[in-house]
NUMIDO-144962 format. One line per 4 residues: number of its first residue (from 0); for each residue x negated, y negated, z of C-alpha. Coordinates in nm, 3 decimals, padded with zeros to 5 digits. Last residue first. Layout:
BEGIN
NUM> X,Y,Z ~ ...;
REM end
This chain:
BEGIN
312> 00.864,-03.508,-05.791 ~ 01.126,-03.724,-05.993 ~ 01.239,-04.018,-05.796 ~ 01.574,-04.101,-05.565;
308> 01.639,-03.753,-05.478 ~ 01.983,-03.608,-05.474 ~ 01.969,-03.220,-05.387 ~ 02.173,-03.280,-05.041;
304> 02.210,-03.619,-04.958 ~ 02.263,-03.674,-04.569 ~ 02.463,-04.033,-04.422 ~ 02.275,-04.143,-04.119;
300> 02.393,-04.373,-03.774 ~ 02.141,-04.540,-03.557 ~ 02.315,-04.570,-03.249 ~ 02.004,-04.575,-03.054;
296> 01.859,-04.212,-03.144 ~ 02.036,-04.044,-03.429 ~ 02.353,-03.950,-03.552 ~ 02.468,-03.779,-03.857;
292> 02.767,-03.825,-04.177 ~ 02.805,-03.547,-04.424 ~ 02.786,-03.658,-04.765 ~ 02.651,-03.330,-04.889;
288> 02.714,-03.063,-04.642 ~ 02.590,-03.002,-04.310 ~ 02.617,-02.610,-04.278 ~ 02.237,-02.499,-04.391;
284> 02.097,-02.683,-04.104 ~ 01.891,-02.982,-04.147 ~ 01.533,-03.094,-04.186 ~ 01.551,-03.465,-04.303;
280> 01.315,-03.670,-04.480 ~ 01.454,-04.012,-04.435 ~ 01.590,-04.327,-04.651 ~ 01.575,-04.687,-04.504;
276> 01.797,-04.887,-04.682 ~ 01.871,-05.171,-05.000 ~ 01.936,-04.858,-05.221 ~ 01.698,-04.906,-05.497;
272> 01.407,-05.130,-05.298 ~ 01.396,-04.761,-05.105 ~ 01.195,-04.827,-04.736 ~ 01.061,-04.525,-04.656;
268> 01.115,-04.231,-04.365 ~ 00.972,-03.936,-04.254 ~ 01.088,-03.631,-03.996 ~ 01.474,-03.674,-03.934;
264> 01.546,-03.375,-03.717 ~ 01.850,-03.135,-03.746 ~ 02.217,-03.013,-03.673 ~ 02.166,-03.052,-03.274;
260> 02.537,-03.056,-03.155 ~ 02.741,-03.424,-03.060 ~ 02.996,-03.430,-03.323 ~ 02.725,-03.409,-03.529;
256> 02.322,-03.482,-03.425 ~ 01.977,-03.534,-03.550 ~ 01.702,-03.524,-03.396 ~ 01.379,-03.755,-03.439;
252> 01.046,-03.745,-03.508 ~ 00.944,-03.986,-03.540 ~ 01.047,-04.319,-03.352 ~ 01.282,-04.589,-03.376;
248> 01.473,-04.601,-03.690 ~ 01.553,-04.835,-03.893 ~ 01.945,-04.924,-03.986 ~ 02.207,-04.806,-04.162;
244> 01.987,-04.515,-04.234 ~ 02.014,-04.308,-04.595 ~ 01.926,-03.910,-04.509 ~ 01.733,-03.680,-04.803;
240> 01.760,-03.327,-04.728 ~ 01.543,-03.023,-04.671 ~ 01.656,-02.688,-04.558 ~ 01.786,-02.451,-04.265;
236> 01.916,-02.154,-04.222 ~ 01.708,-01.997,-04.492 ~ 01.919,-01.765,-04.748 ~ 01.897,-01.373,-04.766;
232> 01.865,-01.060,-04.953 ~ 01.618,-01.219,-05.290 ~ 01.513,-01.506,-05.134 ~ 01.462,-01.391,-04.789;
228> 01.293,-01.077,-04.902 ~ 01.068,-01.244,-05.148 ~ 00.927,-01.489,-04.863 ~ 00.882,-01.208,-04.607;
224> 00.723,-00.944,-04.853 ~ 00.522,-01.275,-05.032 ~ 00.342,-01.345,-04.688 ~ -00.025,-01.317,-04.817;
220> -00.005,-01.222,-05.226 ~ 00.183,-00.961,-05.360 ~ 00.289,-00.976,-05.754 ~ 00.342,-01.242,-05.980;
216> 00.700,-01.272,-06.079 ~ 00.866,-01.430,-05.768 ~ 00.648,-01.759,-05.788 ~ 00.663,-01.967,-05.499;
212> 00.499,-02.371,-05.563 ~ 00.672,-02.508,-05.843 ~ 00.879,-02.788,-05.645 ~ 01.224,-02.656,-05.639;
208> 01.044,-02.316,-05.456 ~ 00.842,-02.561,-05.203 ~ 01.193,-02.645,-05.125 ~ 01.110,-02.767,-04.763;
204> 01.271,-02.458,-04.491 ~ 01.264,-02.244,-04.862 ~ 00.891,-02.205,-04.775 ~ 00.904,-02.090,-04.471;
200> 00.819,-02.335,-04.150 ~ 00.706,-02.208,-03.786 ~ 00.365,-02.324,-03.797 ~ 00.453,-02.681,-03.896;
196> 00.636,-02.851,-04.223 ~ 00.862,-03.161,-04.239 ~ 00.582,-03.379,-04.048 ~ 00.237,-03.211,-03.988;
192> 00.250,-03.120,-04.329 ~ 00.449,-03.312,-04.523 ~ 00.696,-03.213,-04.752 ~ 00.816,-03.363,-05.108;
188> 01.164,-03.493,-05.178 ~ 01.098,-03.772,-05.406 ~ 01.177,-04.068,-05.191 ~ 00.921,-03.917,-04.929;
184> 00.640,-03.865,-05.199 ~ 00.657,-04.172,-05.348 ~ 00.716,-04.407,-05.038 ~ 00.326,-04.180,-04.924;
180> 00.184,-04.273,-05.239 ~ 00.296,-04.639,-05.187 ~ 00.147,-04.657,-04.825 ~ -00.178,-04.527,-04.948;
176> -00.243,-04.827,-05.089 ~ -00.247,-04.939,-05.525 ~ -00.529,-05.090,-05.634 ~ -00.392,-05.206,-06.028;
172> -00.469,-05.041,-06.321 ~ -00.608,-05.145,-06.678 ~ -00.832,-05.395,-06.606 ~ -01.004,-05.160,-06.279;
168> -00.988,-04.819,-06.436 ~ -01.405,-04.841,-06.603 ~ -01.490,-04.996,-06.240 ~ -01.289,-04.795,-06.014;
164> -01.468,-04.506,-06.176 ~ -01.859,-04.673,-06.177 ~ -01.737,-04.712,-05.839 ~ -01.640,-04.371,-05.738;
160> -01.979,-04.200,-05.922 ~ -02.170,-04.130,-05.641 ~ -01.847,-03.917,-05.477 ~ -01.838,-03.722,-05.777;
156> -01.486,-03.821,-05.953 ~ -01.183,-03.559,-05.909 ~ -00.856,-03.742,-06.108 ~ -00.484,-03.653,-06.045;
152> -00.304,-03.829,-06.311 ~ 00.036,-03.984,-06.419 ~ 00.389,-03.984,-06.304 ~ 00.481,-03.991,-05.934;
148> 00.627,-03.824,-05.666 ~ 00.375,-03.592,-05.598 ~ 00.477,-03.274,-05.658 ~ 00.203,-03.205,-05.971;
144> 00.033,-03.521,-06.143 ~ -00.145,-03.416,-06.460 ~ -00.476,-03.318,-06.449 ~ -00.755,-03.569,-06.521;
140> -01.101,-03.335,-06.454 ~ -01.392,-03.470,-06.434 ~ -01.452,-03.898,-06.495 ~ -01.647,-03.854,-06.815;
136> -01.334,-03.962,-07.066 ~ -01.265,-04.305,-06.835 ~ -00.922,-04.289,-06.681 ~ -00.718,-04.579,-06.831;
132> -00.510,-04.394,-07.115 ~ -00.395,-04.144,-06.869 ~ -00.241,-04.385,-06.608 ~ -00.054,-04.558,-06.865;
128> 00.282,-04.516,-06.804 ~ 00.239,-04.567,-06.370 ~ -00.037,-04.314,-06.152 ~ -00.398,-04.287,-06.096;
124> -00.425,-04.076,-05.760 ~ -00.772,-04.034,-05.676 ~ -00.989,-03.737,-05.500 ~ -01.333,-03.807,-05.452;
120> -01.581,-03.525,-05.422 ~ -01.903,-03.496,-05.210 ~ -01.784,-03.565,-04.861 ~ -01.538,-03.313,-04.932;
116> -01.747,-03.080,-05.101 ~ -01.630,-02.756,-04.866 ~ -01.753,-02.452,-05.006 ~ -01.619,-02.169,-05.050;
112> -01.699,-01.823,-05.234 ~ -01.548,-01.547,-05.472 ~ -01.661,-01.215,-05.611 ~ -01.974,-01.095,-05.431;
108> -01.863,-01.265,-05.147 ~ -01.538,-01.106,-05.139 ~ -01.317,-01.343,-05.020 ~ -01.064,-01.236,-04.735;
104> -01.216,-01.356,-04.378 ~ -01.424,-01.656,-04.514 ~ -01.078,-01.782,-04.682 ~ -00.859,-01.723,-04.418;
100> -01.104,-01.893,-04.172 ~ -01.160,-02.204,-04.419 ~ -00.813,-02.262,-04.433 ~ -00.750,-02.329,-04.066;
96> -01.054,-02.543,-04.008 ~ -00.924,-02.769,-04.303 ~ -00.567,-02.759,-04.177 ~ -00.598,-03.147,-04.009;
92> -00.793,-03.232,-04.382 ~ -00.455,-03.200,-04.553 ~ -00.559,-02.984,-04.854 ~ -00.703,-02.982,-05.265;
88> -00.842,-02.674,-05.321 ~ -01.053,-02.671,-05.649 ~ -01.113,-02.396,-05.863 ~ -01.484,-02.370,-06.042;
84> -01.675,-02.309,-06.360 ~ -01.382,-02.370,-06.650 ~ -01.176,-02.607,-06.413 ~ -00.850,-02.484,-06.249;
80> -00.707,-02.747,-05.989 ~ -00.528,-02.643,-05.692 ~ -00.274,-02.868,-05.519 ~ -00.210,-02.674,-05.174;
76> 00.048,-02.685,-04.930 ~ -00.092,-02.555,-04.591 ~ -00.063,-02.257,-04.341 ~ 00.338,-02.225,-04.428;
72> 00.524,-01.955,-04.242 ~ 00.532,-01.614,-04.443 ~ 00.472,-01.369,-04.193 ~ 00.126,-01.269,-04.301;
68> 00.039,-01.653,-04.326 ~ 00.070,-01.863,-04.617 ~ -00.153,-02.045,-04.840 ~ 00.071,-02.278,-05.065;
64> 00.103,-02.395,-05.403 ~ 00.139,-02.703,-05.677 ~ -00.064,-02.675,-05.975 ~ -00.299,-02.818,-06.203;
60> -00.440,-02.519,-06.441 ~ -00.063,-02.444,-06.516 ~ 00.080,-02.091,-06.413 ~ -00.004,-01.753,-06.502;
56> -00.337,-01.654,-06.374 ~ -00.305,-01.912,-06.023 ~ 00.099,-01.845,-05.987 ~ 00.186,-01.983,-05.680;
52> 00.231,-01.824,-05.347 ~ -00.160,-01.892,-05.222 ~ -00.384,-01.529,-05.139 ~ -00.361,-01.249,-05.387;
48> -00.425,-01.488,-05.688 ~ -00.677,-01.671,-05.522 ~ -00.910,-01.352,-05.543 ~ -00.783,-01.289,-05.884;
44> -00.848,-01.638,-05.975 ~ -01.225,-01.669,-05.798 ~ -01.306,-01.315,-05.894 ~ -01.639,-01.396,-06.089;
40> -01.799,-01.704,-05.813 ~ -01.663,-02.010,-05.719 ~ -01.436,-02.179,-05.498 ~ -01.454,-02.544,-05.414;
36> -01.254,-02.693,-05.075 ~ -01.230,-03.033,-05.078 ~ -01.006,-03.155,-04.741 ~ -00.795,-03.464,-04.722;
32> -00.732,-03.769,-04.480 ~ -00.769,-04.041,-04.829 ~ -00.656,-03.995,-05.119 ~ -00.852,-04.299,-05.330;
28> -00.557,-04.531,-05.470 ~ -00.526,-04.627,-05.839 ~ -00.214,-04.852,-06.002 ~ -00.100,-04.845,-06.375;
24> 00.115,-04.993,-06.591 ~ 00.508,-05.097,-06.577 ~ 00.630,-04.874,-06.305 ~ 00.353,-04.855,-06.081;
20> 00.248,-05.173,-06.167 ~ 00.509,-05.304,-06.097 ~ 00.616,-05.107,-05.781 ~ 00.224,-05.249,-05.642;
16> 00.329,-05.577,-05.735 ~ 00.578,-05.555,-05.481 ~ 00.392,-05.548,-05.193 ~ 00.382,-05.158,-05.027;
12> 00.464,-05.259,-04.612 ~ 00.713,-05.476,-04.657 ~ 00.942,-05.258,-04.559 ~ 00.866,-05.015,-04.329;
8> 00.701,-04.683,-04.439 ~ 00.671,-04.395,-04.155 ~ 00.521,-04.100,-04.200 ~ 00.284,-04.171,-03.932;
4> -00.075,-04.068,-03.921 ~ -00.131,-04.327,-04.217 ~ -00.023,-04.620,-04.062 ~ 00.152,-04.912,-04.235;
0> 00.132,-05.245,-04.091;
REM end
């Protein structure tokens, strides 16, 4: 049975009718294991502006980011949504604590506050062709999926409201588990925190640049001298890569090896239906090409695909 605390999707574990629908209609899973945050107040985009590595004034209203720290490693990714009164931070809950201090030690009160409405708010993924047509009109803001390996919508519903929601969505879409949101994410390429990223991670380390969420164009903001530098003088020694097992593997993480040196660590894996094999999240160093053939634990044997995805982020 799948468990959320480990990025780790066997098969069998998201039924087929799930795919279906996925692919053919519509499914709807409540996020669950994240963090609310709402900022208000005058200065809320400027203030956000100088803080996440996305564009907030620029880019779209839905968007993919991050909140660095000084140095540039990764805090948290962020999926920020811009409604006309109010921003919403959407976070892993394990960084809420984390978060909250930068934010009550940079915000101008006068300008920009927090407050967390997790409890309140319900974040739901409603995802497949025709994901749009079956959110109801009232249900708040329906943004368009951003880096989450999946088509459709990202929909905020008051948390009183969830089953008048799940109601108006439930003849058009299919309940979908988190186990197929997290398949979607790892087959498209997109990092976890607490699994591809940790204190120590840039954002090159997990192509948060493929995925929308660095802008080079917008000005300072925490951590953009480190980030800017290494893209603009430099390369990161390491980077993220999709691995196809031969067989499961034990447990996560684990490292990788060639010819017997440390070249990486697989950090998630999912079944993929297309390819008949596990697939991984890898974290590998800059030298192991595409094609390149790794060890792991057990005589598990892994062949790395650089830049070749399985589904669209």
């Amino acid at each position: 049975m799948y468990d959320p605390a480990v990025p780790f999707v066997r098969q069998g574990d998201v039924a087929p009718g799930e795919r279906a629908a996925l692919a053919g209609r519509a499914v709807v899973v409540r996020r669950e294991d994240v963090a609310l945050l709402r900022l208000t107040g005058p200065g809320r985009v400027a203030c956000l502006q100088g803080l996440v590595s996305s564009d907030v004034v620029q880019g779209d209203p839905h968007q993919f980011g991050a909140l660095l720290t000084n140095k540039g490693m990764i805090i948290t990714p962020l999926w920020i949504t811009q409604r006309p009164d109010d921003i919403v931070l959407e976070l892993p809950a394990a960084v809420t604590a984390a978060v909250a201090a930068v934010l009550a030690r940079t915000l101008p009160p006068r300008l920009c506050r927090f407050t967390d409405v997790t409890q309140a708010t319900a974040s739901f993924a409603l995802y497949g062709p025709a994901g749009a047509a079956a959110a109801p009109g009232a249900a708040g803001p329906r943004a368009r999926t951003v880096a989450r390996g999946a088509a459709g919508l990202d929909c905020l519903v008051a948390a009183a409201e969830t089953d008048a929601f799940l109601a108006h969505v439930g003849s058009a879409a299919a309940r979908g588990t988190a186990a197929l949101l997290e398949e979607c994410r790892i087959l498209a390429g997109i990092p976890r925190f607490g699994a591809e990223i940790d204190e120590r991670t840039l954002p090159q380390e997990v192509r948060l640049e493929d995925l929308g969420a660095v802008s080079y164009t917008k000005g300072c903001y925490l951590g953009q001298e480190t980030v800017a530098r290494l893209h603009f003088r430099g390369h990161a020694n390491r980077g993220l890569a999709l691995a196809v097992l031969d067989a499961a593997p034990g447990t996560l993480p684990q490292e990788l090896t060639a010819d017997g040196k440390a070249v990486g660590r697989l950090t998630s894996v999912a079944w993929a239906d297309e390819l008949d094999a596990y697939v991984g999240l890898t974290v590998v160093r800059r030298e192991v090409e595409d094609g390149a053939e790794v060890a792991l634990e057990g005589g598990v044997a892994a062949v790395v695909r650089r830049d070749r995805w399985l589904r669209a982020a």
